[in-house]
Backbone and ligand atoms as CSV (ligand in chain L), in Angstrom:
chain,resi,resn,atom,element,x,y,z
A,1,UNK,N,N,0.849,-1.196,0.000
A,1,UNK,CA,C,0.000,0.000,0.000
A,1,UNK,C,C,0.885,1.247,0.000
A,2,UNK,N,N,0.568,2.207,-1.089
A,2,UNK,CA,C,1.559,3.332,-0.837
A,2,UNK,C,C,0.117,4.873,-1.027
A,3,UNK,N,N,0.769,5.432,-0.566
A,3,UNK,CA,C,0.077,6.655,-0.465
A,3,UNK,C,C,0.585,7.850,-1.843
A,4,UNK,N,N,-0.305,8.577,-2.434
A,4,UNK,CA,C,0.000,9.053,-3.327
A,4,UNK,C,C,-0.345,10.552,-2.560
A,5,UNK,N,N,0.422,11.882,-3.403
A,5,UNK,CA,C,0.251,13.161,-3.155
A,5,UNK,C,C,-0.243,13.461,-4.225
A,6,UNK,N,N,-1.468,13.829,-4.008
A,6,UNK,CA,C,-2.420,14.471,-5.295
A,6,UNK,C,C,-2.220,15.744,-5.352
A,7,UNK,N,N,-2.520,16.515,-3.928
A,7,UNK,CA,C,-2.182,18.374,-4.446
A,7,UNK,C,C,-2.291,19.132,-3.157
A,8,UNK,N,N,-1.932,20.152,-3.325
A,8,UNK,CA,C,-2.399,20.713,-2.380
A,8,UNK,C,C,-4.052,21.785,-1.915
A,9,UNK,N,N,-4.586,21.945,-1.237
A,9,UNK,CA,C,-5.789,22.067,-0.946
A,9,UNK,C,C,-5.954,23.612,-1.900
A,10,UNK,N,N,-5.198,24.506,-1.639
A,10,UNK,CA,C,-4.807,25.468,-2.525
A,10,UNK,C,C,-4.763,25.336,-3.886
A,11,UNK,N,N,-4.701,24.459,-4.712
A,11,UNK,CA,C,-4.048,23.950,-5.644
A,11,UNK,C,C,-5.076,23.576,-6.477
A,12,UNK,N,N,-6.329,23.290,-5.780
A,12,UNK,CA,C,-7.358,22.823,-6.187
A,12,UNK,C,C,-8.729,23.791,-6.206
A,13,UNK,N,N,-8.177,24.897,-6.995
A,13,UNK,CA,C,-9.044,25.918,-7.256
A,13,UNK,C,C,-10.509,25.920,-7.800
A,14,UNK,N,N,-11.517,26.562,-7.253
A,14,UNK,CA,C,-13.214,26.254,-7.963
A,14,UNK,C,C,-13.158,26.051,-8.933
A,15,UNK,N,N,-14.010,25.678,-10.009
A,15,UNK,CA,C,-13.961,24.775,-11.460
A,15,UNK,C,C,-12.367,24.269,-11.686
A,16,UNK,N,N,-11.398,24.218,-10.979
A,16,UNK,CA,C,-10.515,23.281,-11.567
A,16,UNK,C,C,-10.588,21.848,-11.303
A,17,UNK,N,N,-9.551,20.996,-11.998
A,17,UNK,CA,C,-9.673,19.959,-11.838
A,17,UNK,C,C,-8.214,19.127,-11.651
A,18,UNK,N,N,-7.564,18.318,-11.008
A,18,UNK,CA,C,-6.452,17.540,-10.944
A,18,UNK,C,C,-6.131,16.539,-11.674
A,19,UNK,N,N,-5.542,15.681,-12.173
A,19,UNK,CA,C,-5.506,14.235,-12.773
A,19,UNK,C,C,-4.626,13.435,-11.314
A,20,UNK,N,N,-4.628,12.145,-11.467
A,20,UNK,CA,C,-3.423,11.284,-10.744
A,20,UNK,C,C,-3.941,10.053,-10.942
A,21,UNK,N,N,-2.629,8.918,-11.219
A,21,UNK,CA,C,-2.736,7.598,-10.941
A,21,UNK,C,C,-2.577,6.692,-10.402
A,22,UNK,N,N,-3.273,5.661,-9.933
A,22,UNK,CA,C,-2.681,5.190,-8.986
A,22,UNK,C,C,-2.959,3.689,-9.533
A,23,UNK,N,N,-2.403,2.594,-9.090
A,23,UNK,CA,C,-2.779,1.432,-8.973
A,23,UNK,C,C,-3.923,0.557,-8.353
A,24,UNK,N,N,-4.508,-0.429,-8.683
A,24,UNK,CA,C,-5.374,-0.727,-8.636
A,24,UNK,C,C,-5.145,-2.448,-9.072
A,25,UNK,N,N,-4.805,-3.302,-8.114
A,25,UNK,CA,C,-4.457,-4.744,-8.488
A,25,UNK,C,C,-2.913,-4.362,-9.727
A,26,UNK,N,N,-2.934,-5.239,-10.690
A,26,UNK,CA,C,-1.904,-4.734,-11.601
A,26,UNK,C,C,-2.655,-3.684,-12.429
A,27,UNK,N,N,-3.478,-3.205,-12.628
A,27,UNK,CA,C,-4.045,-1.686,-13.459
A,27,UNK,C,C,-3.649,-0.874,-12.962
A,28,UNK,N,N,-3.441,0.287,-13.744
A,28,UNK,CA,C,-3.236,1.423,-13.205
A,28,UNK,C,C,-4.452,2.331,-14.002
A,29,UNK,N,N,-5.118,3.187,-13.050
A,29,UNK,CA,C,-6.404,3.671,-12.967
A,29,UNK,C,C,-6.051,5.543,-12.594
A,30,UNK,N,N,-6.608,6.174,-13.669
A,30,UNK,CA,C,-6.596,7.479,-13.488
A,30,UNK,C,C,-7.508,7.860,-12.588
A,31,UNK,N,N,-7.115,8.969,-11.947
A,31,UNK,CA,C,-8.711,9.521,-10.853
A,31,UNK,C,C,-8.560,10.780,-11.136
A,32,UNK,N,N,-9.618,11.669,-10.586
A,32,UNK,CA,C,-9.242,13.205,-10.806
A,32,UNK,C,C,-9.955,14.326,-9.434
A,33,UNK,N,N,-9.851,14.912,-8.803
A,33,UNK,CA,C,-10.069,15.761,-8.195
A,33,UNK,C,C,-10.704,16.908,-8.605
A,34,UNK,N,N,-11.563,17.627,-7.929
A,34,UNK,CA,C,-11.654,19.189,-8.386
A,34,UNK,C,C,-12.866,20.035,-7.382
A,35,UNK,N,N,-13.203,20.963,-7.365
A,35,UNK,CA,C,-13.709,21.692,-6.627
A,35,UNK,C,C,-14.925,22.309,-7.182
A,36,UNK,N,N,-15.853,22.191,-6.684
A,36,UNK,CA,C,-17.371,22.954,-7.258
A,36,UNK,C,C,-18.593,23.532,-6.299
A,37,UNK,N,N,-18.540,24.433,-5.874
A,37,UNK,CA,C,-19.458,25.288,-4.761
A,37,UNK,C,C,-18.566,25.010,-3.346
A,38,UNK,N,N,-17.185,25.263,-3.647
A,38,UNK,CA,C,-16.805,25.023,-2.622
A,38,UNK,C,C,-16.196,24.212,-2.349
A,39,UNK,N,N,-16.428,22.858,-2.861
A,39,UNK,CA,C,-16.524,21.489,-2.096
A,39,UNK,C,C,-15.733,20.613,-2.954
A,40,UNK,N,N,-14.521,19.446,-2.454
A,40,UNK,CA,C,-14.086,18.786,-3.158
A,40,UNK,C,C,-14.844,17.975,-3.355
A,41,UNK,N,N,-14.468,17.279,-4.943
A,41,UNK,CA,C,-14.715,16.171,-4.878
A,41,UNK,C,C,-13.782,15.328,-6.028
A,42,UNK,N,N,-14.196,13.932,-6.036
A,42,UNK,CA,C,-12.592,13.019,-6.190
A,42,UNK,C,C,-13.494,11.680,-7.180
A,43,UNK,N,N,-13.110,11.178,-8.469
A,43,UNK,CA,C,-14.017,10.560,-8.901
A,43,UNK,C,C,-12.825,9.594,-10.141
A,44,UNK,N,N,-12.722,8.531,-10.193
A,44,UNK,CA,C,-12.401,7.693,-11.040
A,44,UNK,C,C,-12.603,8.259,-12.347
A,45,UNK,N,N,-11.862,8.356,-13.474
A,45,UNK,CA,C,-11.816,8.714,-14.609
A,45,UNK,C,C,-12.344,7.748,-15.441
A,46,UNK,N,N,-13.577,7.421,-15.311
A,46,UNK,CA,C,-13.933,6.662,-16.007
A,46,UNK,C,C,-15.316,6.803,-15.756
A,47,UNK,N,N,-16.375,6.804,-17.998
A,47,UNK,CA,C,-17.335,7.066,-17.986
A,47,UNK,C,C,-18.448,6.009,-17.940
A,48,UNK,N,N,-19.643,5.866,-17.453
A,48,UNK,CA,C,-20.259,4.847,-17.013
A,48,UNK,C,C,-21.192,4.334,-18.270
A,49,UNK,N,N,-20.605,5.504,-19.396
A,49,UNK,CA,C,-21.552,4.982,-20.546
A,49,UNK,C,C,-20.628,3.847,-20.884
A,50,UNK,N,N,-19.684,3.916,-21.379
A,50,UNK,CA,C,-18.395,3.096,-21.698
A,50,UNK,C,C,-17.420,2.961,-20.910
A,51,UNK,N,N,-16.563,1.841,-20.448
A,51,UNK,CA,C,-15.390,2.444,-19.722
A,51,UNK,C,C,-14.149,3.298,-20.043
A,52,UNK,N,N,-13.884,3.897,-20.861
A,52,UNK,CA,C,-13.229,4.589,-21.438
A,52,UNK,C,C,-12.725,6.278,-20.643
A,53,UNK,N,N,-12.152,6.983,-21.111
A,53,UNK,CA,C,-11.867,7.944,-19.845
A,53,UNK,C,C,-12.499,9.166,-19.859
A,54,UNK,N,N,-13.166,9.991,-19.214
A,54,UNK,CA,C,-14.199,11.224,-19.180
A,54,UNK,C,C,-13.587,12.728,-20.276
A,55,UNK,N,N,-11.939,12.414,-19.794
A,55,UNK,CA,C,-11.460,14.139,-20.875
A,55,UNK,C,C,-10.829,13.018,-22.238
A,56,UNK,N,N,-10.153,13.824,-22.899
A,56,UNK,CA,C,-9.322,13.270,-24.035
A,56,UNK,C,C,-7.748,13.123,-23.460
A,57,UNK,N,N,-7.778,13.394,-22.354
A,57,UNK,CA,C,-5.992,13.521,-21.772
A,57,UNK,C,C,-5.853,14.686,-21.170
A,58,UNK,N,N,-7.042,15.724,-21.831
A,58,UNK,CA,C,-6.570,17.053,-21.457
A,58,UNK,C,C,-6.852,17.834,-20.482
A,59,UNK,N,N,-7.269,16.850,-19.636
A,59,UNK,CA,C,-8.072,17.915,-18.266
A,59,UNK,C,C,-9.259,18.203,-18.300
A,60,UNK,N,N,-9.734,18.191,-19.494
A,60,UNK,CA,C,-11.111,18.777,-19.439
A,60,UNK,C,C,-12.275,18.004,-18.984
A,61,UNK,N,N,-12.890,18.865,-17.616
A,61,UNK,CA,C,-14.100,17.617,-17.514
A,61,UNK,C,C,-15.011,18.450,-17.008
A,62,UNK,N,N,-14.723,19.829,-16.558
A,62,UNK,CA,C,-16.335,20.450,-16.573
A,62,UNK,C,C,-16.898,21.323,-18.531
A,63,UNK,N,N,-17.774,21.279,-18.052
A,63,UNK,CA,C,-18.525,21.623,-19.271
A,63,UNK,C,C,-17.960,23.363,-19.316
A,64,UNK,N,N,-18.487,24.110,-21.036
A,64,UNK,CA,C,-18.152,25.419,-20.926
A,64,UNK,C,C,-18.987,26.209,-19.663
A,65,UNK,N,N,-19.983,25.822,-19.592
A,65,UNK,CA,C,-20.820,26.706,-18.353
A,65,UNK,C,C,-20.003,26.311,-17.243
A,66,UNK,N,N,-19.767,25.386,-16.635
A,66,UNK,CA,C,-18.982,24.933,-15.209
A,66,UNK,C,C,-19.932,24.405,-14.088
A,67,UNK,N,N,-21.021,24.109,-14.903
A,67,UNK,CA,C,-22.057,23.717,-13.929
A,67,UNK,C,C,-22.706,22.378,-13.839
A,68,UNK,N,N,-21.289,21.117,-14.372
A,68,UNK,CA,C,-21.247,19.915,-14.485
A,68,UNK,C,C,-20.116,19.600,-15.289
A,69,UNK,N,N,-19.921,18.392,-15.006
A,69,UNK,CA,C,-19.070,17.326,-15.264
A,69,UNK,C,C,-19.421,16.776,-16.726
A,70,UNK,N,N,-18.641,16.451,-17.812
A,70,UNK,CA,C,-19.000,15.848,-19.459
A,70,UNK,C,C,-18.309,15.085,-20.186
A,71,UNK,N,N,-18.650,13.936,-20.055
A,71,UNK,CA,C,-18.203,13.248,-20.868
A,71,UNK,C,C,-17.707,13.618,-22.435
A,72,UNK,N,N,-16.333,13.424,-22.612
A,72,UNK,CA,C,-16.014,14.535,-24.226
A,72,UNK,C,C,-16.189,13.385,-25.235
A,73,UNK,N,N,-16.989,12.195,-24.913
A,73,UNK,CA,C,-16.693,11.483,-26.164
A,73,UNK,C,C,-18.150,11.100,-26.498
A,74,UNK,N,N,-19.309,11.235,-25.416
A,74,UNK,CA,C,-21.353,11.000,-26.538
A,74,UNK,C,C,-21.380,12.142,-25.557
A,75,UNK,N,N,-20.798,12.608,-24.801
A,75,UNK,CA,C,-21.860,14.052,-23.860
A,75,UNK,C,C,-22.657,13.684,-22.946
A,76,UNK,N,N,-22.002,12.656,-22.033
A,76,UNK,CA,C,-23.048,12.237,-20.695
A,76,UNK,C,C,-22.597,13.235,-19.656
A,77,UNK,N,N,-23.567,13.852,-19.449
A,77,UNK,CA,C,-23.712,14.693,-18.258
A,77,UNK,C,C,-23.852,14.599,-16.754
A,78,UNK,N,N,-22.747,14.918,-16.090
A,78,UNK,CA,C,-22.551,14.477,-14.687
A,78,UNK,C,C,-22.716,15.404,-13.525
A,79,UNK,N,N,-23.516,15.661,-12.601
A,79,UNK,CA,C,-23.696,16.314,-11.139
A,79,UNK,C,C,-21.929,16.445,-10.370
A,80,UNK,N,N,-20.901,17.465,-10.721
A,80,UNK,CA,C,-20.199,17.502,-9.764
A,80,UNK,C,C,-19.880,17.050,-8.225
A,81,UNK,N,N,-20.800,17.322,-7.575
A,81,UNK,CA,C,-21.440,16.828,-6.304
A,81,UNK,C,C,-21.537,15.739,-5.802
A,82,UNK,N,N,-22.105,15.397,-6.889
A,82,UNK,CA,C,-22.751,13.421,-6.386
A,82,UNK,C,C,-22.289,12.275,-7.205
A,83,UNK,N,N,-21.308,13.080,-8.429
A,83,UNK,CA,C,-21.135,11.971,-9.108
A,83,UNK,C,C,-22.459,11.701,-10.087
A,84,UNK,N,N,-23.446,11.959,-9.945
A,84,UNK,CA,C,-24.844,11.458,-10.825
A,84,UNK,C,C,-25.104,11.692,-12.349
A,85,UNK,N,N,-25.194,10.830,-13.139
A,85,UNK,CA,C,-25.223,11.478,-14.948
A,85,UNK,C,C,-26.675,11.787,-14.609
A,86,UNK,N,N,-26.992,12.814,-15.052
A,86,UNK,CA,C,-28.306,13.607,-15.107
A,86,UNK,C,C,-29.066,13.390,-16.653
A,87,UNK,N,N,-27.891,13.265,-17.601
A,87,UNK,CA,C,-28.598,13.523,-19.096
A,87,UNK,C,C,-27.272,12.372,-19.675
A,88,UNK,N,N,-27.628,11.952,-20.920
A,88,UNK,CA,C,-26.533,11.046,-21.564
A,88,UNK,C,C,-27.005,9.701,-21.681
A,89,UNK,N,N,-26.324,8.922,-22.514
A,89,UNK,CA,C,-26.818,7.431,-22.820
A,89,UNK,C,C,-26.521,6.511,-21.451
A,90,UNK,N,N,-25.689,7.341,-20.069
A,90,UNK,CA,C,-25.981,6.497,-18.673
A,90,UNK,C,C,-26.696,7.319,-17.828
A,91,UNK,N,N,-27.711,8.144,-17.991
A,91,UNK,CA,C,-28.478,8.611,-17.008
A,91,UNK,C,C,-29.098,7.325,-16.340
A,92,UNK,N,N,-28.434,8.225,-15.159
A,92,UNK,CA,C,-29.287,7.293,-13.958
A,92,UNK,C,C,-27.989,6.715,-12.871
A,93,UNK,N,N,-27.076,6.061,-13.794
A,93,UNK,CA,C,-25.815,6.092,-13.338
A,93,UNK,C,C,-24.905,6.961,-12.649
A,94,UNK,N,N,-24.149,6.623,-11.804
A,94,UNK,CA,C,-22.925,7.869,-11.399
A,94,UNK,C,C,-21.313,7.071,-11.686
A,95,UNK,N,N,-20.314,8.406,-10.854
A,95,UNK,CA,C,-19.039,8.412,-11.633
A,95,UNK,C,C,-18.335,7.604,-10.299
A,96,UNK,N,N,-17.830,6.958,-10.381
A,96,UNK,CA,C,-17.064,5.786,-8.910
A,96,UNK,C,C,-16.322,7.006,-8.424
A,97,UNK,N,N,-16.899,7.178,-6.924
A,97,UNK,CA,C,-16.064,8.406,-6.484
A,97,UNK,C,C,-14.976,7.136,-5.796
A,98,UNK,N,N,-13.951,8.440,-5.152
A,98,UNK,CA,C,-12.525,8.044,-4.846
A,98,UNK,C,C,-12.537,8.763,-3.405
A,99,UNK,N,N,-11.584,8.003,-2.494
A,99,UNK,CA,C,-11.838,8.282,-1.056
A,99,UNK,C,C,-10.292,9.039,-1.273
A,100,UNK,N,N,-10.757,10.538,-0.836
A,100,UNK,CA,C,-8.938,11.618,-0.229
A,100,UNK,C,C,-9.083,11.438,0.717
A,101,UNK,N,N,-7.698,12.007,1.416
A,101,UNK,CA,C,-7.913,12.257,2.658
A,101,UNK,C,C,-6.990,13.523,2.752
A,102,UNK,N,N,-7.355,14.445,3.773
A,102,UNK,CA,C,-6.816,15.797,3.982
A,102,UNK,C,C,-5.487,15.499,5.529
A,103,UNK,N,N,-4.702,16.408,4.877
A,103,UNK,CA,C,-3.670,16.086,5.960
A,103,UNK,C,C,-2.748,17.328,5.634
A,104,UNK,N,N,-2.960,18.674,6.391
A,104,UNK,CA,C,-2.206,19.438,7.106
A,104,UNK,C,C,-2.243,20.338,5.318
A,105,UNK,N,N,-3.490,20.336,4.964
A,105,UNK,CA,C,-3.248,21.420,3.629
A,105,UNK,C,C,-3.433,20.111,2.598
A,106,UNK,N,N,-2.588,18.711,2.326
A,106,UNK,CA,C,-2.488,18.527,1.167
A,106,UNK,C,C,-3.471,17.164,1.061
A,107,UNK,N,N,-3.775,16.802,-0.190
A,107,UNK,CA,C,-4.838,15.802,-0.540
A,107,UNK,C,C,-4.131,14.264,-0.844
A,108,UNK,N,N,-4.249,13.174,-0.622
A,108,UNK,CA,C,-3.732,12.489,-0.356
A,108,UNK,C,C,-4.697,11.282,-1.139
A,109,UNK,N,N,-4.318,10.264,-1.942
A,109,UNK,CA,C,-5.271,8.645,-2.030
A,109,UNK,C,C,-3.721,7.611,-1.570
A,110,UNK,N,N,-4.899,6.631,-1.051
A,110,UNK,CA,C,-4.337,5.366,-0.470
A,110,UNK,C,C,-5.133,4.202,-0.823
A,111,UNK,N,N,-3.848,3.706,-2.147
A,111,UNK,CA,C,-3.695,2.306,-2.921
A,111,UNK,C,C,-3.878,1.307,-2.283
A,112,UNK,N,N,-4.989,0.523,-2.467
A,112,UNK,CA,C,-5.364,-0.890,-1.289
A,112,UNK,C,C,-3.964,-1.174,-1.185
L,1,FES,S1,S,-18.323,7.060,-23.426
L,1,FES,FE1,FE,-18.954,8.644,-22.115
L,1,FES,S2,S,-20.913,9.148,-22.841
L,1,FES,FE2,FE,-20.311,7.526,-24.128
């Protein structure tokens, strides 16, 4: 089990977003971080229409408004917040959130 440094709490500015990877059995599994009304939140890079990954590589995962989460490859629409696709070919579905943990400013995941 090793502990990864995702960012610092600072670092993780409103509508931005983080990338990081970590392991997962022998996979290695992208996750991403980011901030919306305030509030972190931390979600597996991966879309529930397909498993495939939510940006193109590039970071991008809120929409131009900033008032959800989007799939860049059919446009499934995701609740920041809860993880929840609201609109898209997986409505109904949500995004596998990811457990941080906060420690003295910085954000932290821990690899079974
Ligand atoms: S792969 Fe994400 S909406 Fe189809």
């Amino acid at each position: 089990m090793s502990r990864i440094r995702i960012a610092t709490l600072e670092e993780i500015e409103e509508g931005k977003t983080i990338k990081f990877s970590f392991t997962r059995g022998e996979r290695l599994v992208e996750g991403f971080v980011g901030r919306f009304k305030g509030k972190l939140f931390a979600y597996e890079n991966t879309c529930r229409h397909i498993p495939i990954s939510l940006d193109y590589g590039d970071n991008r995962f809120f929409t131009n408004q900033g008032d959800a989460l989007m799939c860049q490859t059919h446009g499934a629409v995701y609740e920041p917040d809860t993880g929840l696709c609201t609109r898209g070919p997986c409505a109904g579905a949500s995004l596998f959130p990811l457990e941080v943990v906060e420690e003295d400013g910085v954000l932290w995941f821990e690899e079974d």
